[in-house]
C-alpha positions as CSV (number, residue, x, y, z in Angstrom):
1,X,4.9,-44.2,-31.8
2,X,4.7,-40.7,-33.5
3,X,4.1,-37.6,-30.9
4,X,0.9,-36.9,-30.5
5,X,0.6,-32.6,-30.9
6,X,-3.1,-31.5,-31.5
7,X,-1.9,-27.7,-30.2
8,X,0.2,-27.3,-33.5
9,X,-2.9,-28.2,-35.9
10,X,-3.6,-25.5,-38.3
11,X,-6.4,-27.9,-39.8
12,X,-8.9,-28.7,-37.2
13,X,-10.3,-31.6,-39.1
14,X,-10.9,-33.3,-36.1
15,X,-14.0,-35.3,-37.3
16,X,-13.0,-35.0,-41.1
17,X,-11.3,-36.9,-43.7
18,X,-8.2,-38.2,-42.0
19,X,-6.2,-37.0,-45.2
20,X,-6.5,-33.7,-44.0
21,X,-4.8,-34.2,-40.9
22,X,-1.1,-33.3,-40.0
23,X,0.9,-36.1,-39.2
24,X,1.2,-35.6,-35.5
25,X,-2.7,-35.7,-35.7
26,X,-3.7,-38.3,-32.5
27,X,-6.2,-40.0,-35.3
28,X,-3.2,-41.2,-37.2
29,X,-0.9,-42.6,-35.0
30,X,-3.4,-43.2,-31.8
31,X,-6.1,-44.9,-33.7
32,X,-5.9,-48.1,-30.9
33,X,-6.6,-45.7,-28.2
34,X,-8.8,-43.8,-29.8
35,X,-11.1,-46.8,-30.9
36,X,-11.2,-48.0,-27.1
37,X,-12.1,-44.7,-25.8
38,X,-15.3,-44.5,-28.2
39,X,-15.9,-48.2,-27.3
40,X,-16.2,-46.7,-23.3
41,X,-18.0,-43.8,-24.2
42,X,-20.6,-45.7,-25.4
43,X,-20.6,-48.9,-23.5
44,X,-20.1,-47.5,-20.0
45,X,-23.2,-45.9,-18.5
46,X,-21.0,-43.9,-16.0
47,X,-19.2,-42.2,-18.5
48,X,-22.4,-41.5,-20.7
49,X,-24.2,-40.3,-18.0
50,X,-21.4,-37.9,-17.1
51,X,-20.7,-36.7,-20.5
52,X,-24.2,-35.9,-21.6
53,X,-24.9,-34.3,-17.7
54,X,-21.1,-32.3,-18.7
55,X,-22.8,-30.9,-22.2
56,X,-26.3,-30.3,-21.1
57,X,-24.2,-27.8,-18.1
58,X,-21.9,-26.4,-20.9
59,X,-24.7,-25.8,-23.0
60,X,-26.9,-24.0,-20.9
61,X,-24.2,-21.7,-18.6
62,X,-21.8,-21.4,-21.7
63,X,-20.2,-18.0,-20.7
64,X,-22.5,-17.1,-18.3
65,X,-22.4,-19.3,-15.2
66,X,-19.2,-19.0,-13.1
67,X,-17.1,-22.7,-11.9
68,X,-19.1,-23.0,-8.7
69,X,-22.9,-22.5,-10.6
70,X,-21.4,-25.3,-12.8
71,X,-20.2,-27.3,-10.1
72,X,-24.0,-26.9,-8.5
73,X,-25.6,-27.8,-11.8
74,X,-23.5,-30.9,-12.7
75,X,-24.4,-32.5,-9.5
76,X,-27.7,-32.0,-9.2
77,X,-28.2,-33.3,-12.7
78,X,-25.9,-36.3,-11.8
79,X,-28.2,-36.7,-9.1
80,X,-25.4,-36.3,-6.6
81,X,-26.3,-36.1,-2.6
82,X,-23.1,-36.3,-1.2
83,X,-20.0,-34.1,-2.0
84,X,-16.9,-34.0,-0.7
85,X,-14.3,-31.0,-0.3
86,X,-10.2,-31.3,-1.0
87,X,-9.2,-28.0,1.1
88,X,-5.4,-26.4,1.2
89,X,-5.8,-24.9,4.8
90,X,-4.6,-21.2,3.1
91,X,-8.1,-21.2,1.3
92,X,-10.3,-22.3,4.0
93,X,-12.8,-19.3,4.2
94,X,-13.2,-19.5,0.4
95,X,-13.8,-23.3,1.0
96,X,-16.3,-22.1,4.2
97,X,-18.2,-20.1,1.7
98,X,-18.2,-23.1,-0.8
99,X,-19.2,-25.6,1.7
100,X,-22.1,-23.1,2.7
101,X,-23.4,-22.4,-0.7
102,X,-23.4,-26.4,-1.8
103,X,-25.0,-26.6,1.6
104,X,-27.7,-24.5,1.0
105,X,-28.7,-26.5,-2.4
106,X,-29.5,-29.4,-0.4
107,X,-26.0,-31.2,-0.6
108,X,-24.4,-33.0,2.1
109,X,-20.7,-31.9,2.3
110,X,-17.8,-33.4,3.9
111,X,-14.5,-31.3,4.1
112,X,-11.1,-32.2,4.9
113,X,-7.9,-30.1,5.1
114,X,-4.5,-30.7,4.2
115,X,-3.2,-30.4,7.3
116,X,-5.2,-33.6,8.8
117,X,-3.2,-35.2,11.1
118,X,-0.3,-33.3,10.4
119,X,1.6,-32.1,7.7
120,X,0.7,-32.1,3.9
121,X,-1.9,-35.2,3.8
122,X,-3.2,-35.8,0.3
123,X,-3.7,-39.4,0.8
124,X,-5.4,-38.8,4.0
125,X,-7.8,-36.1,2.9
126,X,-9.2,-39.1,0.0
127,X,-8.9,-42.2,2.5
128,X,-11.3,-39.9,4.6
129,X,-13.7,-38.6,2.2
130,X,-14.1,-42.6,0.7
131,X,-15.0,-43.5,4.4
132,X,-17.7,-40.5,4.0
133,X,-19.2,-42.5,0.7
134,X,-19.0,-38.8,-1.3
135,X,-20.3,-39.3,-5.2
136,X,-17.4,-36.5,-6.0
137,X,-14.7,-34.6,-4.8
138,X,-13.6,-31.4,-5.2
139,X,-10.1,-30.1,-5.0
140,X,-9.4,-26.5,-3.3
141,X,-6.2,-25.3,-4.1
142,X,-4.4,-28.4,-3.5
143,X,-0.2,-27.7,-4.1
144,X,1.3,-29.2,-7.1
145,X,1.6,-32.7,-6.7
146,X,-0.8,-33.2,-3.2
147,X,-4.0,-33.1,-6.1
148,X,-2.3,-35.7,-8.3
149,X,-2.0,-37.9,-5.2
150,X,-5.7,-37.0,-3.8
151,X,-6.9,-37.9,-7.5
152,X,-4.9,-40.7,-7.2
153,X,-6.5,-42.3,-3.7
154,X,-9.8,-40.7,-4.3
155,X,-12.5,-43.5,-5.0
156,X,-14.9,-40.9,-6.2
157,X,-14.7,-38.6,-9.4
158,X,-12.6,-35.7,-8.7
159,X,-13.2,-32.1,-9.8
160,X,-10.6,-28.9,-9.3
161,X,-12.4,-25.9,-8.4
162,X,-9.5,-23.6,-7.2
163,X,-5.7,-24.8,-9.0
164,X,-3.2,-23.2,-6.2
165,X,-0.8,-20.8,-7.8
166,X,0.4,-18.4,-5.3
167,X,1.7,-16.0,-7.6
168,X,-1.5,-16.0,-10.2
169,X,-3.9,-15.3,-7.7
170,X,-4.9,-19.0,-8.1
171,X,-5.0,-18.5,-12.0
172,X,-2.6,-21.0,-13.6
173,X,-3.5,-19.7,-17.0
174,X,-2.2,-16.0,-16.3
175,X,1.1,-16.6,-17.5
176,X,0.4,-18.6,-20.7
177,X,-1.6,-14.9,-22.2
178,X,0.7,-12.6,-20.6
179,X,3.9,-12.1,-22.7
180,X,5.7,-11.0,-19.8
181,X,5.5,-14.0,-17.8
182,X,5.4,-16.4,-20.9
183,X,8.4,-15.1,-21.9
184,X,10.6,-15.9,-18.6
185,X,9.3,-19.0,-18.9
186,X,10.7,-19.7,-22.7
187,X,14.1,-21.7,-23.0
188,X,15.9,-20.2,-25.8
């Protein structure tokens, strides 16, 4: 199967003629997946529901409401009651203040750090939070690896709030827009 590379597209003709399209375009050589996936999205009423609740949020708060407004939004939409917190012990005020403010918007929250019953405990944190019942989970600065495995376990959706990068201030992205740091990062 040809590699799949939408970042390289100079075209954009996403929803175009398909003669436009490079040849690493996904719509050329992914055409099987991309069929099924359309056949879900509008087959499954879970994955409606969450994709129109998704637009109607990006629609309204586009560039105005910050993560944890869109986080509120999207679950009360969803009609969500019960919500459930990922935590990396080193951001547990800024999950204290999370937990409080879903909290106050009528939410029922369940938190569980990473340190439950000792060590690094991804698989624990999700077991726990699907014996809580929560509608969707949310992942705190979870280290690389412990949120694939929390996703992984987790019967519930799982949203990040906070991607863990200790020397981005918690801002993965940093690094791709600054030349400095992209640079380093480049293999000549």
């Amino acid at each position: 199967m040809a590699e799949v590379n939408c970042v390289f597209c100079e075209v954009q003709a996403c929803t175009e003629d398909i003669q436009k399209t490079p040849s690493f375009c996904p719509r050329r050589s992914a055409g099987e997946a991309l069929k099924k996936a359309e056949e879900i999205r509008n087959t499954d009423p879970e994955v409606r529901k969450i994709a129109t609740v998704a637009k109607s949020v990006e629609t309204e708060g586009y560039r105005i409401w910050p993560r944890v407004r869109e986080l509120i939004e999207f679950s009360k939409r969803m009609g969500l009651k019960k919500l459930g917190v990922a935590f990396c012990i080193g951001l547990k005020e800024e999950t204290r203040q999370l937990v409080k403010i879903l909290k106050s918007h009528g939410f029922e929250v369940s938190s569980v750090a990473c340190t439950v019953n000792g060590g690094c405990n991804p698989v624990g944190q999700a077991l726990t939070l699907n014996q809580q019942g929560t509608e969707l989970n949310v992942i705190m600065g979870l280290c690389m690896g412990h949120d694939i495995l929390f996703t992984k376990f987790s019967e519930a959706p799982v949203t990040t709030l906070v991607v863990k990068d200790r020397a981005m201030c918690h801002n993965p992205a940093a690094p791709l827009v600054n030349r400095y740091w992209r640079d380093t990062f480049l293999k000549s």
